[in-house]
N, C-alpha and C positions, 0 to 999 in steps of 0.2 A: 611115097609122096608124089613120084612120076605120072603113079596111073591115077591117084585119087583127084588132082589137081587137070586131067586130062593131059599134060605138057607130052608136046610133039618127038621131045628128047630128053636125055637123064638130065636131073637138077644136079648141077654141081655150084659151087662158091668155095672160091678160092679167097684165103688171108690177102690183106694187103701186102705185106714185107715177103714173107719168105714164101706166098703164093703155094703154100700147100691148102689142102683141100680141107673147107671144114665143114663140119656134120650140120644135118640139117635137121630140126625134130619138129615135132608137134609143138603145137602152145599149149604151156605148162599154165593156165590160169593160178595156182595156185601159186606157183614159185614166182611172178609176176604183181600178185595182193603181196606177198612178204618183200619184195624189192620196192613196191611202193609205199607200204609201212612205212621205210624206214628213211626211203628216198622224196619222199611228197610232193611229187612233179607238180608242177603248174598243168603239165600238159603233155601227152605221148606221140614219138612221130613210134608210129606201127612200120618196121615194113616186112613184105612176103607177102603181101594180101595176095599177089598172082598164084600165091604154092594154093591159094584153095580152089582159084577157077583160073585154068589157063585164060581164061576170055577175056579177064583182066588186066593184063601182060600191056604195061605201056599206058594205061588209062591216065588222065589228066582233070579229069573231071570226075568230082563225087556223083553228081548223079546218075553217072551211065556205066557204075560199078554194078555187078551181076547184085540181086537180090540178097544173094548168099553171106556176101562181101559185106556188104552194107549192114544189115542184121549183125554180121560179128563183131563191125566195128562199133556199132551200136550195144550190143552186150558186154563189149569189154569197158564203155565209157560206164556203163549202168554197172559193171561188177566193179570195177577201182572206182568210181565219183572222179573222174579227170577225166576230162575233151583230148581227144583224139586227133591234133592238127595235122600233123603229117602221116599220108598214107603211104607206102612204098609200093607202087608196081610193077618193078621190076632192078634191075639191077646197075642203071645208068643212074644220074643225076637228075634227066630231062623226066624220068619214071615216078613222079612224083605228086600227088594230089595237095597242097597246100588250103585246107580249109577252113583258113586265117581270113584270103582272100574274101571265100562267101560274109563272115561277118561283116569283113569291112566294108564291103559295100554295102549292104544292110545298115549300117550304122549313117549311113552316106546317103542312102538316101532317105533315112528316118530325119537326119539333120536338116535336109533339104526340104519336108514335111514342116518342120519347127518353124523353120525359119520363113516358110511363105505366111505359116501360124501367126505371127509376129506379127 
C-alpha cells in the first residue's frame, strides 16, 4: 500500500485502546454492497482516501483531491446508491473533507435565488 499510494514512510494505524497495529487492506467493494444491504446508510464517511494518492494527505477540500480520488469516491457513491459525506485524508480529526458543507451552501444560496424571486 506504501509504494502504490506513493507515501514517504510505512502506513501503519494503530487500535485506539490497546494501540496495537492494525492491518490495512484494500477496498473490498463487495463486502462493503453486503454491509450496506443490510445496514442502509443515509450516507458514508470514507476514510483512507490518502492510501491511494499520498498527495492527498491532509486535503480539506473536495475539489482539490487528485483525479484519482475523486473518481473512486464517485464510483463507490454509483456502486452502493448512497452520498459519500465524509472523506478521510488522513488520520487526525482536522483530515477531514465534509461534503455536507458544499450542499448546504448551495441550498443557501438557491434560497437566496427564491426569495429575491418573490
Amino acid at each position: 500500500m506504501q509504494k502504490r499510494s506513493g507515501y514517504p514512510y510505512e502506513i501503519k494505524e494503530f487500535t485506539t485502546v490497546t494501540k496495537k497495529i492494525r492491518r490495512v487492506a484494500l477496498f473490498d467493494v463487495n463486502l462493503v454492497k453486503r454491509a450496506n444491504m443490510f445496514n442502509k446508510p443515509t450516507s458514508i464517511a470514507l476514510n483512507g482516501v490518502d492510501y491511494l494518492n499520498y498527495d492527498d494527505k491532509g486535503k480539506t477540500d473536495f475539489s482539490t483531491l487528485t483525479s484519482e480520488a475523486k473518481a473512486f469516491i464517485i464510483w463507490i457513491e454509483g456502486q452502493l446508491g448512497v452520498k459519500v459525506d465524509f472523506v478521510g485524508t488522513g488520520p487526525t480529526n482536522e483530515e477531514i473533507i465534509d461534503r455536507r458543507q458544499r450542499l448546504q451552501k448551495e441550498v443557501e444560496i438557491f434560497g437566496r435565488e427564491i426569495a429575491k424571486m418573490s
